[in-house]
C-alpha positions, 0 to 999 in steps of 0.5 A: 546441129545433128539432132537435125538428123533426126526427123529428116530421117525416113524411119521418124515418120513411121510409128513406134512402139514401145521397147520390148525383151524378146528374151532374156536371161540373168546376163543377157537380153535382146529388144526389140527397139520398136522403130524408137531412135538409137539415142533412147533405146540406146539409154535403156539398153545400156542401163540394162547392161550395167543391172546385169553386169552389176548383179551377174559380173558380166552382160551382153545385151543386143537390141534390133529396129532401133535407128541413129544412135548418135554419139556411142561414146556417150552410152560406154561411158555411162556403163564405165561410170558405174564401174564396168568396163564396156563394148559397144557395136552399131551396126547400120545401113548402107553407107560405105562402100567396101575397100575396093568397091564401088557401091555402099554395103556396109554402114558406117558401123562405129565400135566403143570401148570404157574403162572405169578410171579414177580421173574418170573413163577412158574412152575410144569411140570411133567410127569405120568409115572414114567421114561420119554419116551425120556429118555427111548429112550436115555437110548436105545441110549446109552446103560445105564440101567434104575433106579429100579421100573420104567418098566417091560419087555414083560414077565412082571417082573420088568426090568432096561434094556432099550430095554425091557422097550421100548419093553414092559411097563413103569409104571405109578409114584406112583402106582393109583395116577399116573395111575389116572392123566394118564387117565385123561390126555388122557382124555383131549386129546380126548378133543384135538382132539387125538386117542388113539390106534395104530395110536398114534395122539397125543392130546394136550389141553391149558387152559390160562386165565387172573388172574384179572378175580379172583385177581390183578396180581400184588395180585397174584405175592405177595402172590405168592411170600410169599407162596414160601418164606413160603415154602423155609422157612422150615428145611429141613432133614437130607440128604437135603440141602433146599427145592427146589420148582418145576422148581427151580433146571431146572432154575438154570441148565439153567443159568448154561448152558448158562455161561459155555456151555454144555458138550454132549456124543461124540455119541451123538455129532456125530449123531447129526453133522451127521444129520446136515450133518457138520462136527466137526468144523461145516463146511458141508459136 
């Protein structure tokens, strides 16, 4: 549903260039993502990261003007499955209102982090806001109230409806912590080449390197994976069934969906067909 975001965003509509290195060296570049979407020059970037870190043993590579870059989880986990250990920043526009603030400066600014395992990656993916922007924007969508303390509307007063939300501030998680990782990740955007301010060009930075520069990989994935059975190994409380460790629940989702299909919001499922322009046996029109 959120690919919807897409073409509803105000940048779709502008034109597009070709992505282009600004410059470069053995274990760096900057591009230039030519008003592209996130999730493309995201894709390239990444696959940047892991040639140069591949070859070099580490690589920081920052892309600017590039726009919602969805699911960052996604680009550090394929720099882990290379066998790299991975950070990712997403810098982005005003969305989040500082803690203590009353309008929005900060975007909602998510950090990644992967690590190769040998059950598979270990990935943390979270955003420094306390809602998602995308699912803000579908929560607009469909009319469906927010959760309790996670905006103000553009008086300032704690909100659930959406469009006031959207229309004013989200807040950042966790009050300072989470305004302070913000910050920092806008930080790393400027390091990308990103804007902050009505512009809204985004800033996105990769840090990949090779775990042999400190451990053996094959070290690292064993005591990786006896960190995570320690972990796993825990009573849980009254009210939980087992400790999930991060990425865990999405994986298994993800499994899941790929046996039994996705059920997707009759409006959802319209607008996207419309987009598509087919109709509903997938036929054009």
């Amino acid at each position: 549903a959120k690919i919807l975001n897409i073409p509803e965003h105000p940048r779709f509509a502008q034109p597009r260039r070709p992505m282009r290195v600004v410059h470069e060296t053995d274990v760096s570049a900057l591009y230039d993502g030519g008003n592209n979407n996130g999730m493309i020059a995201m894709y390239h970037a990444a696959n940047a990261a892991i040639a140069k870190a591949a070859a070099h043993g580490v690589s920081v590579i920052g892309v600017s003007d590039s726009w919602m870059s969805g699911r960052s989880a996604y680009f550090v986990e394929m720099i882990a499955r290379a066998g790299l250990v991975a950070i990712h920043t997403a810098s982005s526009g005003a969305a989040v209102a500082p803690h203590g603030g009353s309008q929005p400066v900060l975007g909602t600014n998510p950090i990644a982090f992967a690590l190769p395992g040998a059950d598979g990656p270990l990935v943390l993916d979270m955003g420094t806001s306390a809602f998602m922007g995308t699912d803000l924007a579908l929560r607009v969508r469909l009319g469906t109230p927010l959760p309790e303390g996670v905006a103000i509307d553009p008086d300032g007063n704690p909100t659930r409806d959406a469009k006031a939300a959207r229309d004013s501030a989200l807040l950042p998680f966790g009050g300072h912590k989470g305004f302070g990782l913000g910050l920092i990740v806008a930080a790393f955007g400027l390091l990308g080449g990103g804007a902050l301010g009505p512009d809204k060009s985004d800033g996105y930075v990769f840090i990949a390197f090779r775990p042999d520069l400190l451990v053996p990989l094959a070290d690292l994935e064993r005591e990786l994976a006896a960190l995570i059975a320690r972990v796993k190994a825990v009573p849980p409380l009254p009210g939980f069934s087992e400790i999930r460790i991060p990425g865990e629940q999405s994986a298994k989702n993800r499994a899941r969906l790929a046996r039994e299909g996705l059920d997707i919001d009759r409006l959802v499922f319209d607008r996207l067909a419309a987009l598509a322009g087919i109709n509903e046996r997938g036929q054009a029109q």
